[in-house]
ZADO-1210 file (C-alpha; in nm, 4 decimals, padded with zeros to 6 digits):
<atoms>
<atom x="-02.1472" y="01.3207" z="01.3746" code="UNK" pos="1"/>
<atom x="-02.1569" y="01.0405" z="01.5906" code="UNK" pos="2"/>
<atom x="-01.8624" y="00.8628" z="01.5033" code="UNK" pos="3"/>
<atom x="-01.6526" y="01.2527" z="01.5581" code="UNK" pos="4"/>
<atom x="-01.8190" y="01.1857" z="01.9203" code="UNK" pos="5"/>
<atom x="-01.6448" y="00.8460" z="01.9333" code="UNK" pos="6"/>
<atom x="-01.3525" y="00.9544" z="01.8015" code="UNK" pos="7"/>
<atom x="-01.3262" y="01.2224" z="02.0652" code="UNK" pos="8"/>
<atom x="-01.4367" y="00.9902" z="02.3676" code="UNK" pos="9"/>
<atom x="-01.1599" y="00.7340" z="02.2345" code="UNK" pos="10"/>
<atom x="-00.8581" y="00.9910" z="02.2626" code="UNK" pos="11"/>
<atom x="-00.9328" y="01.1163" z="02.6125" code="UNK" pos="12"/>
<atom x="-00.9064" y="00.7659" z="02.7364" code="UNK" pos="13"/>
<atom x="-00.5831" y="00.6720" z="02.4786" code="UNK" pos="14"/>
<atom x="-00.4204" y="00.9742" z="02.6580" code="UNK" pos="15"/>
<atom x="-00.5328" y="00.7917" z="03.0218" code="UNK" pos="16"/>
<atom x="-00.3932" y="00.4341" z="02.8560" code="UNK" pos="17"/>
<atom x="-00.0524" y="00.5310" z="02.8880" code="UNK" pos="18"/>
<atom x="-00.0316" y="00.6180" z="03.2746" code="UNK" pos="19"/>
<atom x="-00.2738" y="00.3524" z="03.3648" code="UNK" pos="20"/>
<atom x="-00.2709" y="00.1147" z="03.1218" code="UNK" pos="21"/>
<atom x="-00.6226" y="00.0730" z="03.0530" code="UNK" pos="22"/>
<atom x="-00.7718" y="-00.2403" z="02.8230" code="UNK" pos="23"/>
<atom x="-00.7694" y="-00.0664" z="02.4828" code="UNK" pos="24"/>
<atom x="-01.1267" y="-00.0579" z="02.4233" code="UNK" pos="25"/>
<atom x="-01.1293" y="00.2679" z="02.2848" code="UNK" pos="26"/>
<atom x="-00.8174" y="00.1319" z="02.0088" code="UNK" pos="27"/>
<atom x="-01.1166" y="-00.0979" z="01.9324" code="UNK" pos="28"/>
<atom x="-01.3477" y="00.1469" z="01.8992" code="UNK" pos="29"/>
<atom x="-01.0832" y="00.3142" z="01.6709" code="UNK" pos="30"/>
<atom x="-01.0338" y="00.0246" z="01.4405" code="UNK" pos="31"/>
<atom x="-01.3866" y="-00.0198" z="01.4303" code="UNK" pos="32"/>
<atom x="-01.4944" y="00.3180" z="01.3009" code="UNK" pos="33"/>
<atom x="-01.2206" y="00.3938" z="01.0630" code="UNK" pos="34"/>
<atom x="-01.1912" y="-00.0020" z="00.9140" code="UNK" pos="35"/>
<atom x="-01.5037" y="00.0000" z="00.8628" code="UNK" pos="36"/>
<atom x="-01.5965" y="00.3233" z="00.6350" code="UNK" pos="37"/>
<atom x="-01.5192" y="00.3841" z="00.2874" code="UNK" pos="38"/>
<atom x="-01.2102" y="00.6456" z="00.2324" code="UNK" pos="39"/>
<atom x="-01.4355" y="00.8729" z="00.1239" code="UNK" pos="40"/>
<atom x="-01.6323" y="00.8178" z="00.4669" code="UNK" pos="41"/>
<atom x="-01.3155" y="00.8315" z="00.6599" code="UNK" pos="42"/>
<atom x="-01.2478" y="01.1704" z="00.4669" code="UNK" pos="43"/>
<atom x="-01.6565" y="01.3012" z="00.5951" code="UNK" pos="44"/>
<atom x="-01.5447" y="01.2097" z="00.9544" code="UNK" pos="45"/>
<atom x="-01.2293" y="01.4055" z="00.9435" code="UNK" pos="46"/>
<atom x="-01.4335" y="01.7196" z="00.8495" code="UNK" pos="47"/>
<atom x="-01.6872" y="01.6370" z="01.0811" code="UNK" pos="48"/>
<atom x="-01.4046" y="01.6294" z="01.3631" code="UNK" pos="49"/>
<atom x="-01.2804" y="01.9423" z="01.2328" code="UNK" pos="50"/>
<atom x="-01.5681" y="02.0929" z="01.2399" code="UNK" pos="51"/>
<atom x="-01.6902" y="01.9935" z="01.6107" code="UNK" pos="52"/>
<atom x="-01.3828" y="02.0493" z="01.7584" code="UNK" pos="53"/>
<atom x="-01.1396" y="02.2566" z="01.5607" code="UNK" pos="54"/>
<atom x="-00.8540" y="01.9968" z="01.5523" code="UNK" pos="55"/>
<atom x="-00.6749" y="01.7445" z="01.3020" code="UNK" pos="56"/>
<atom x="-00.7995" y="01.4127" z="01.2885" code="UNK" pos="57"/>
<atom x="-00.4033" y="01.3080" z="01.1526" code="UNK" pos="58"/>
<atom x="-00.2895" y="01.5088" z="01.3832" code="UNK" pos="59"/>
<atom x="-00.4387" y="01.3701" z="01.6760" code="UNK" pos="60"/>
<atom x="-00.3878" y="01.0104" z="01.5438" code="UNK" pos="61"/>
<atom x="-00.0289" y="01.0565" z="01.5021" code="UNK" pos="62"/>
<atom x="-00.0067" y="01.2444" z="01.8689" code="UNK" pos="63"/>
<atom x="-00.2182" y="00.9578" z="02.0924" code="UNK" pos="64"/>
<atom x="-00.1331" y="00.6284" z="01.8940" code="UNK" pos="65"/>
<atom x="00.2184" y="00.4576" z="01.8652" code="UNK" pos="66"/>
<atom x="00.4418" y="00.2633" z="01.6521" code="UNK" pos="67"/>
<atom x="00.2688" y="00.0186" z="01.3787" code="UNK" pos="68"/>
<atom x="-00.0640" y="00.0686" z="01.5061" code="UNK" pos="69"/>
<atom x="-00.0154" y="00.4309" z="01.4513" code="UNK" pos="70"/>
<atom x="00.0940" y="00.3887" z="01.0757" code="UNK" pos="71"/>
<atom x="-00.2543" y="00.2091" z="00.9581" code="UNK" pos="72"/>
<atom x="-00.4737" y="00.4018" z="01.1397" code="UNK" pos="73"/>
<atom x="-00.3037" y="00.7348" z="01.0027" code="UNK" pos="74"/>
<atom x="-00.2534" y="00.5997" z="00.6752" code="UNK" pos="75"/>
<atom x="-00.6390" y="00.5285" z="00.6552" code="UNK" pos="76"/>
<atom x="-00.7345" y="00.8530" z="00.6426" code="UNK" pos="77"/>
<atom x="-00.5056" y="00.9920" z="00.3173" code="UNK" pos="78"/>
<atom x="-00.6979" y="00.9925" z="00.0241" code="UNK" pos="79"/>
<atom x="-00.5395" y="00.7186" z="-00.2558" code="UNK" pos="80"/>
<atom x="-00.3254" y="00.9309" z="-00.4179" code="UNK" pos="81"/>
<atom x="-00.2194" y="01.1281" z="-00.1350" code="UNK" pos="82"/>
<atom x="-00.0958" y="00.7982" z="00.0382" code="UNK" pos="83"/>
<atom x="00.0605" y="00.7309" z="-00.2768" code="UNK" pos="84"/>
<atom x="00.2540" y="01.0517" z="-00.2326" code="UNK" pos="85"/>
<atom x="00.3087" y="01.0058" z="00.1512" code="UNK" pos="86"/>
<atom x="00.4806" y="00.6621" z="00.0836" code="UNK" pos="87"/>
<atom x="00.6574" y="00.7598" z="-00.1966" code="UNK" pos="88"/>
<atom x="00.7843" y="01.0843" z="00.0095" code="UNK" pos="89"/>
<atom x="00.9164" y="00.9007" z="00.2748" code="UNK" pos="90"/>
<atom x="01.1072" y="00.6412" z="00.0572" code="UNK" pos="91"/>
<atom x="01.2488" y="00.8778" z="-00.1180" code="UNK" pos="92"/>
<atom x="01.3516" y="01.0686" z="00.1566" code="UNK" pos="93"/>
<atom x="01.4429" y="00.8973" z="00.4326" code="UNK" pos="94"/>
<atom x="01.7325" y="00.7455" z="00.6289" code="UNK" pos="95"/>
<atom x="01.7710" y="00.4751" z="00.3391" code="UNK" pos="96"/>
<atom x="01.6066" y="00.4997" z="-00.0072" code="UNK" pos="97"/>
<atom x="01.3255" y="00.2452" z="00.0410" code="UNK" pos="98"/>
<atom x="01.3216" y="00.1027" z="-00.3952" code="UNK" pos="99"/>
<atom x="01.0607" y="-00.1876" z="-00.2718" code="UNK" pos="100"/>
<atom x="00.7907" y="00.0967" z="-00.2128" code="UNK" pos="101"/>
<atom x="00.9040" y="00.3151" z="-00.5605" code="UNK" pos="102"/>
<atom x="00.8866" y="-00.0530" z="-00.7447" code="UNK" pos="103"/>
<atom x="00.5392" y="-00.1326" z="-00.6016" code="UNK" pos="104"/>
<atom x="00.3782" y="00.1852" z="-00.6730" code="UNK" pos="105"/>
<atom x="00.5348" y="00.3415" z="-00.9527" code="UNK" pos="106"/>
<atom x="00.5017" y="-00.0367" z="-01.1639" code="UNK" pos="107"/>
<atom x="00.1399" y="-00.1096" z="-01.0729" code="UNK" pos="108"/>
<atom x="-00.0461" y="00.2298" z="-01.0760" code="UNK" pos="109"/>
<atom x="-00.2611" y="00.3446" z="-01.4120" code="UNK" pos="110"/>
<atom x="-00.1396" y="00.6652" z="-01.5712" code="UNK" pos="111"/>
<atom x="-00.4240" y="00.8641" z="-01.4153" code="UNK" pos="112"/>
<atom x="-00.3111" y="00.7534" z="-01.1192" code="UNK" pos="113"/>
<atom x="00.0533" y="00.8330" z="-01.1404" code="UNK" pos="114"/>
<atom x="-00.0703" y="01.2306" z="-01.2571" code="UNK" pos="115"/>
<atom x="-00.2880" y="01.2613" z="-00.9385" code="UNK" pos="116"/>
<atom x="-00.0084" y="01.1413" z="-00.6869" code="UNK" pos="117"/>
<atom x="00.2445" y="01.3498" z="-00.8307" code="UNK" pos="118"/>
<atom x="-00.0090" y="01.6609" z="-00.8517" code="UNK" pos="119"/>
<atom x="-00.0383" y="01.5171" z="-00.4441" code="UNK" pos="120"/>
<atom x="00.3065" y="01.5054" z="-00.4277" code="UNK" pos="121"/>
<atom x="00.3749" y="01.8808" z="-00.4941" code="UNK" pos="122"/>
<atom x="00.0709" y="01.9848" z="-00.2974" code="UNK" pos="123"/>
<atom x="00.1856" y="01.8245" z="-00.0071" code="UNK" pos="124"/>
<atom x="00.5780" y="01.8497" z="-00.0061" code="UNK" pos="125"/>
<atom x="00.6414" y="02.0972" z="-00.2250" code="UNK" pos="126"/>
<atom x="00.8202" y="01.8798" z="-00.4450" code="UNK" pos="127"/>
<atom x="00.8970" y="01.7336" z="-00.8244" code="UNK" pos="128"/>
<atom x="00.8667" y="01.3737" z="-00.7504" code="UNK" pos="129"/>
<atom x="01.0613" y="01.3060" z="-01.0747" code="UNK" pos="130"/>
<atom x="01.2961" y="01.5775" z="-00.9951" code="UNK" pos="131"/>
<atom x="01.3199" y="01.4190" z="-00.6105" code="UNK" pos="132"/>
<atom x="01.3302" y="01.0201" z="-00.8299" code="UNK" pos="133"/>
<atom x="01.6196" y="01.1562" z="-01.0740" code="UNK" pos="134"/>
<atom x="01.8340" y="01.2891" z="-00.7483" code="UNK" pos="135"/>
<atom x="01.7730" y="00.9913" z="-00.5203" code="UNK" pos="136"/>
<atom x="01.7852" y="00.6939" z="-00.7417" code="UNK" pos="137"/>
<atom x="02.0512" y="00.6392" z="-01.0277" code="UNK" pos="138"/>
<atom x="02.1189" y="00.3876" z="-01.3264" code="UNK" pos="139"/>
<atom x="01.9292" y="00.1985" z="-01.5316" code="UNK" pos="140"/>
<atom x="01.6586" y="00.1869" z="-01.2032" code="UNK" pos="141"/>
<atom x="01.6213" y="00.5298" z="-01.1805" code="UNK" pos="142"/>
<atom x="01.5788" y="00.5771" z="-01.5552" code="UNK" pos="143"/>
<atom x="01.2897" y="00.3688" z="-01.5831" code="UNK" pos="144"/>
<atom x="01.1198" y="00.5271" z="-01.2577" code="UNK" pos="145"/>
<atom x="01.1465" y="00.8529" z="-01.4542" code="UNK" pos="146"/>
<atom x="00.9871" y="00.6448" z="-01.7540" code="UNK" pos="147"/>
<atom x="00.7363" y="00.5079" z="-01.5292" code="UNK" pos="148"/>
<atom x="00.6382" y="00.8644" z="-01.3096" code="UNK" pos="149"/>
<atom x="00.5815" y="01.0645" z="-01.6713" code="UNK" pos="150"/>
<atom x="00.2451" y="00.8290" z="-01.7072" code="UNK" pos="151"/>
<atom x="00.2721" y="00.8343" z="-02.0381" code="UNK" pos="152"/>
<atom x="00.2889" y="00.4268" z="-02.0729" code="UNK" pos="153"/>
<atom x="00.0208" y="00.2129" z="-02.3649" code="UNK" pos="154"/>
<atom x="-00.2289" y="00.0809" z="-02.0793" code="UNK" pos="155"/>
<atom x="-00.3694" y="-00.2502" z="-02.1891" code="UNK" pos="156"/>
<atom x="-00.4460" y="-00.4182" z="-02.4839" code="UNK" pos="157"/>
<atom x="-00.8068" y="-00.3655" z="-02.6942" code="UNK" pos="158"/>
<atom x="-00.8029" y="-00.7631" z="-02.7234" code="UNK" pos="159"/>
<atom x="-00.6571" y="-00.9129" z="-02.4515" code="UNK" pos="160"/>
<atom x="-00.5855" y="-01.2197" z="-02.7243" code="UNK" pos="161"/>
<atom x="-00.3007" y="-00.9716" z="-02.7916" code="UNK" pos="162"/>
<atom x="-00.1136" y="-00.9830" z="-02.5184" code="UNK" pos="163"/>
<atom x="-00.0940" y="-01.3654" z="-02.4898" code="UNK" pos="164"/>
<atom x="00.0046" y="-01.3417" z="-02.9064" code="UNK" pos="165"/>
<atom x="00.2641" y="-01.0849" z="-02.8022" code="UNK" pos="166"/>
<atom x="00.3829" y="-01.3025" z="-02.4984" code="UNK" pos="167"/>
<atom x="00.4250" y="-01.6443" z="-02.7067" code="UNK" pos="168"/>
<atom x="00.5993" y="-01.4503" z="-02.9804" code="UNK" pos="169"/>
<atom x="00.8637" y="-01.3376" z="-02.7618" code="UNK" pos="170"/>
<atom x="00.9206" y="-01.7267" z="-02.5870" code="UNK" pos="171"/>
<atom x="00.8741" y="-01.8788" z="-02.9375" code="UNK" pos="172"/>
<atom x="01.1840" y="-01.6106" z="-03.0516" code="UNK" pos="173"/>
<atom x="01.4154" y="-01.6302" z="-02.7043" code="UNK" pos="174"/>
<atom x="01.2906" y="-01.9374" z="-02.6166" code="UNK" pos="175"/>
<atom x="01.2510" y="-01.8401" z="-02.2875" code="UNK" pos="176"/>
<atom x="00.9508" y="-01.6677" z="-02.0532" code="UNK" pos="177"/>
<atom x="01.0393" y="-01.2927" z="-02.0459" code="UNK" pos="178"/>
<atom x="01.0583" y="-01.2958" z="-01.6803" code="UNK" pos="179"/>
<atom x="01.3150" y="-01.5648" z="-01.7358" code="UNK" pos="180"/>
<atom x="01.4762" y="-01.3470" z="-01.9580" code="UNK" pos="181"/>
<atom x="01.5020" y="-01.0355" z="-01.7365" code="UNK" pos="182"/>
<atom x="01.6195" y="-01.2173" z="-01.4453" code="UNK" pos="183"/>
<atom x="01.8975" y="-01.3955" z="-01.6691" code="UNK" pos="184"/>
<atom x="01.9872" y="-01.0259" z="-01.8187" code="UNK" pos="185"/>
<atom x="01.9808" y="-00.8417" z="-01.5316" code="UNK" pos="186"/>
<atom x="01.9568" y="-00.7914" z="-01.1766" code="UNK" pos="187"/>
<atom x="01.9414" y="-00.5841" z="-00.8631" code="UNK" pos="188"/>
<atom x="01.6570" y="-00.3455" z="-00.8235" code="UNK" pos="189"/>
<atom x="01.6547" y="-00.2682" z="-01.2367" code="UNK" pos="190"/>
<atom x="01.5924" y="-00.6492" z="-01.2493" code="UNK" pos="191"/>
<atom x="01.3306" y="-00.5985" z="-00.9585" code="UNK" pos="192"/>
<atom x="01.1586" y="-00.3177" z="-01.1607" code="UNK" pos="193"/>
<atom x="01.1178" y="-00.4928" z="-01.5231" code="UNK" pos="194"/>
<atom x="00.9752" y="-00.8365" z="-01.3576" code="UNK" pos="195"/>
<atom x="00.7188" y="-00.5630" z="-01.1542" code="UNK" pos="196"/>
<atom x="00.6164" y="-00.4391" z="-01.4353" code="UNK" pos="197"/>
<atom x="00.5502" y="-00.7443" z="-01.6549" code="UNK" pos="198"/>
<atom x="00.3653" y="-00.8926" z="-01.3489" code="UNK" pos="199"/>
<atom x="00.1246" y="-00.5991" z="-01.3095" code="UNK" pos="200"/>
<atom x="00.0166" y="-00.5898" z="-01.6614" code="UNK" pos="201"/>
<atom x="-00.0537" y="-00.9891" z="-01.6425" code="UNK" pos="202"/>
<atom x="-00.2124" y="-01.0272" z="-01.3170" code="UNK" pos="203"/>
<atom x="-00.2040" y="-00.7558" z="-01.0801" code="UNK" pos="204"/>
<atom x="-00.3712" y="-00.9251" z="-00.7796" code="UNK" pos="205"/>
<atom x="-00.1051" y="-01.2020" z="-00.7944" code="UNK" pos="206"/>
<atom x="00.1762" y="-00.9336" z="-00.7803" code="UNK" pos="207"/>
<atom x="00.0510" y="-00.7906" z="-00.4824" code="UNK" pos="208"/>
<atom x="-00.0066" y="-01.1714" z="-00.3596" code="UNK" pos="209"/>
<atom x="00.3528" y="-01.2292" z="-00.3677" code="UNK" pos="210"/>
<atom x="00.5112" y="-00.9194" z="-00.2506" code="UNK" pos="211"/>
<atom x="00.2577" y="-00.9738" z="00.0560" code="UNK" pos="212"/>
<atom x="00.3861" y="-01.3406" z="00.0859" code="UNK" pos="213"/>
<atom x="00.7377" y="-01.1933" z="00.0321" code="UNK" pos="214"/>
<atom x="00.7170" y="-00.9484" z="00.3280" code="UNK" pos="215"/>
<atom x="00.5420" y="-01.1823" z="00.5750" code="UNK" pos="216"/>
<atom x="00.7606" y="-01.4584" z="00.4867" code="UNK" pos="217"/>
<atom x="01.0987" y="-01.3284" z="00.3407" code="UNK" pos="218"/>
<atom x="01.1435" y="-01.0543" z="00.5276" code="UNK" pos="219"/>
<atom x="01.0711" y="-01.1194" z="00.9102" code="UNK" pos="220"/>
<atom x="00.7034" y="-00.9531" z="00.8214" code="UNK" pos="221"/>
<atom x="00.8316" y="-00.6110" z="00.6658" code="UNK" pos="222"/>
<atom x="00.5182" y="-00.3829" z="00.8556" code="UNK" pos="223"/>
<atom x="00.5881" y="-00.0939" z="00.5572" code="UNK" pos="224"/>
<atom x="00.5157" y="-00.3204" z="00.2976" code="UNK" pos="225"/>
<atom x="00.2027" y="-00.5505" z="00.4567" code="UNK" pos="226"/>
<atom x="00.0586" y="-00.2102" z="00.5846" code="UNK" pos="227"/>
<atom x="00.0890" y="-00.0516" z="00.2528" code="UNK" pos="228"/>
<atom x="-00.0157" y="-00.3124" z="00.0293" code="UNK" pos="229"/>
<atom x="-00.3158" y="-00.3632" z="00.2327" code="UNK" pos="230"/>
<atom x="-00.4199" y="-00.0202" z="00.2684" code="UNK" pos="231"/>
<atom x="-00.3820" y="00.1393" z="-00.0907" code="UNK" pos="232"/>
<atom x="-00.5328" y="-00.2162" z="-00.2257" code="UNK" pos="233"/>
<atom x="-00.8269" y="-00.2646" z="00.0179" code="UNK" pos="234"/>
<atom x="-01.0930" y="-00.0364" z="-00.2162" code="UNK" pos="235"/>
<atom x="-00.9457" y="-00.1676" z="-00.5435" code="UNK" pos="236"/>
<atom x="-00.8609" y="-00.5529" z="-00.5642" code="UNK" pos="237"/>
<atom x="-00.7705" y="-00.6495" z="-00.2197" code="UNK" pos="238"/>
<atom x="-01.0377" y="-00.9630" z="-00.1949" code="UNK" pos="239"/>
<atom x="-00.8563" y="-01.0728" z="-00.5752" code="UNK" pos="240"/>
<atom x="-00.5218" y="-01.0512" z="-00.3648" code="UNK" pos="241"/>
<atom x="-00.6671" y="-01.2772" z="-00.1032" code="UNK" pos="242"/>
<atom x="-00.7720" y="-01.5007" z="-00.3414" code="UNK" pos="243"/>
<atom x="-00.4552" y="-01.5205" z="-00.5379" code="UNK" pos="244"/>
<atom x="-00.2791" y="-01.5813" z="-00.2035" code="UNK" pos="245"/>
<atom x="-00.4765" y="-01.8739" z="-00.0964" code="UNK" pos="246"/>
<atom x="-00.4436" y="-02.0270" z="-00.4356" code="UNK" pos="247"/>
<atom x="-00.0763" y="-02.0358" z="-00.4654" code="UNK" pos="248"/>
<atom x="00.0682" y="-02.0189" z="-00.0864" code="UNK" pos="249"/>
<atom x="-00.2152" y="-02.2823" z="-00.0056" code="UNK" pos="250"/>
<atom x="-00.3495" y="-02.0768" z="00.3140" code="UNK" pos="251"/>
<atom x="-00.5407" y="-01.7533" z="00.3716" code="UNK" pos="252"/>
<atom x="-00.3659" y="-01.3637" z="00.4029" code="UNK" pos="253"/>
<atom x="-00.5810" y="-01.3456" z="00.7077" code="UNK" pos="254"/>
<atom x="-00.3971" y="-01.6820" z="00.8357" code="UNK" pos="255"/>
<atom x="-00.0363" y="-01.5285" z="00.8515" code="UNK" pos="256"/>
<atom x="-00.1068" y="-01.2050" z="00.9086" code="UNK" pos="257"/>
<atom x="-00.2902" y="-01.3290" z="01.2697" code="UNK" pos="258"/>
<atom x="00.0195" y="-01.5512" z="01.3003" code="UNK" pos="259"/>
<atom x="00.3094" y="-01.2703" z="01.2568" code="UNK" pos="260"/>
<atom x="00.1202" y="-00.9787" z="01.4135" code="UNK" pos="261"/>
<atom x="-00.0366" y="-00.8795" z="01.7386" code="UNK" pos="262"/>
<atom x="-00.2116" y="-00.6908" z="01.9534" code="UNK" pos="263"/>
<atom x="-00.4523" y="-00.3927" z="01.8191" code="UNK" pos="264"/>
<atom x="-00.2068" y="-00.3682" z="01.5156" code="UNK" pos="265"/>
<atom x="-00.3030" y="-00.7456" z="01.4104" code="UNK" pos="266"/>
<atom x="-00.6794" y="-00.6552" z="01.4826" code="UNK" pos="267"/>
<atom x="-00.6827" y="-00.3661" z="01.2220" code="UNK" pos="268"/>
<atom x="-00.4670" y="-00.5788" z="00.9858" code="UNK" pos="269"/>
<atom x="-00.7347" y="-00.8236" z="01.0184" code="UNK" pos="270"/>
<atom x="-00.9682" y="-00.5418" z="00.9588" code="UNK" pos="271"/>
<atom x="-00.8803" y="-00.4254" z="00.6294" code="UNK" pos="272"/>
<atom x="-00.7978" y="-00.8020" z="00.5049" code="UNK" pos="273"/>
<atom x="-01.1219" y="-00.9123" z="00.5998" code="UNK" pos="274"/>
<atom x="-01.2032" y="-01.2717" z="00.5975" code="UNK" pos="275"/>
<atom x="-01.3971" y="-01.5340" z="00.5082" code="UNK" pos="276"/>
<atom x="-01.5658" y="-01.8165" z="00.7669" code="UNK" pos="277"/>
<atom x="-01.2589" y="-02.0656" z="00.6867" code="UNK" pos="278"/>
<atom x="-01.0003" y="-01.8103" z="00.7605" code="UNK" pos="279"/>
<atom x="-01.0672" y="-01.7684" z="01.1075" code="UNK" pos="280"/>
</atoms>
């Protein structure tokens, strides 16, 4: 109940911030509450709100906040696969077909969790997602999303011993890496896809390590792709991430993140990444 209270204090003065341009406190208080919680707590406190004063805690976040600030705090309070579905909605369906976001999701999420976001998917758009994948992607790409969103795939291996027998059969045949391979064979987004995939099953963290590095570095700091990674990773392997990223970029997430963003949208960055004393 008390953080509703704090919620409610903090968007009658956001409302004031934007005539008289007032410190931001309450943005802290903001990023401090919803950071800070569990989603399942985040998903208590938006009943609680409800409850106490008969309005939408998305709603309200999307109506007082702005811009990238706005897109972590709201994004926060979906639960996982309902995020999943958000992102996956808008990349579909937007200006551009965004094929980053239906790589990243569609190549790294369990089976279980590809049937719950597409179950979200229809709840909350009325949609097929593979009907809404088949008409908005094509080729080779779009064949293996469908592939992909059925969730039908062999997840893991009994003995992991496999996997590395498996690998070293196929470079003692081609003699070649299959990454090597795929990028050799193919390329474009299809190309984009396969190398996903085999990355995910090997090391999932250091997937989500480079596409991170990618998007900070790359890309002019992509905000879709930092903000998504971060959120729909930051319950699941998000401190494996950071340590992946250290290792092979030789300095901390929380480093470049501080050093490409700003303001109250680097703070709840910052937030969700965490940190350890030798980041700061």
């Amino acid at each position: 109940m008390k953080a509703s209270i704090c919620f409610m204090d903090a968007f009658k003065s956001i409302e004031l911030e934007r005539v008289d341009d007032a410190s931001g406190c309450e943005k802290d208080v903001l990023i401090d509450i919803l950071t800070q919680r569990c989603n399942s707590q985040r998903l208590m406190i938006a009943e609680a709100y409800k409850d106490m004063y008969g309005r939408d805690l998305i709603t309200d976040l999307k109506e007082n906040l702005s811009h990238h600030f706005k897109e972590v705090m709201v994004g926060l309070m979906y639960p996982p696969a309902s995020y999943d579905a958000h992102e996956l909605w808008h990349a579909l369906k937007g200006v551009d077909t965004e094929e980053n976001c239906l790589i990243d999701i569609l190549a790294s999420r369990s089976n279980m969790e590809i049937f719950q976001m597409k179950e979200a998917y229809l709840m909350q758009y009325n949609n097929d997602l593979q009907q809404d994948i088949d008409s908005e992607t094509s080729g080779h790409f779009r064949d293996t999303l469908m592939n992909l969103a059925q969730g039908t795939r062999m997840e893991g291996y009994a003995d992991p011993s496999t996997a590395a027998q498996d690998a070293m059969e196929f470079q003692n045949i081609s003699g070649q890496d299959i990454v090597d391979a795929i990028n050799e064979c193919y390329d474009g987004y299809f190309q984009e896809l396969l190398v996903a995939i085999v990355l995910c099953i090997r090391d999932k963290p250091s997937y989500f390590a480079y596409r991170l590095y990618n998007a900070i570095h790359d890309f002019g700091f992509h905000n879709k792709t930092v903000i998504r990674i971060l959120i729909a990773r930051s319950e699941i392997d998000l401190m494996n991430i950071r340590q992946r990223y250290k290792e092979r970029y030789g300095k901390s997430l929380f480093h470049d993140i501080k050093h490409f963003a700003s303001g109250h949208y680097e703070r709840a960055l910052l937030a969700i990444c965490s940190g350890d004393a030798e980041d700061y």
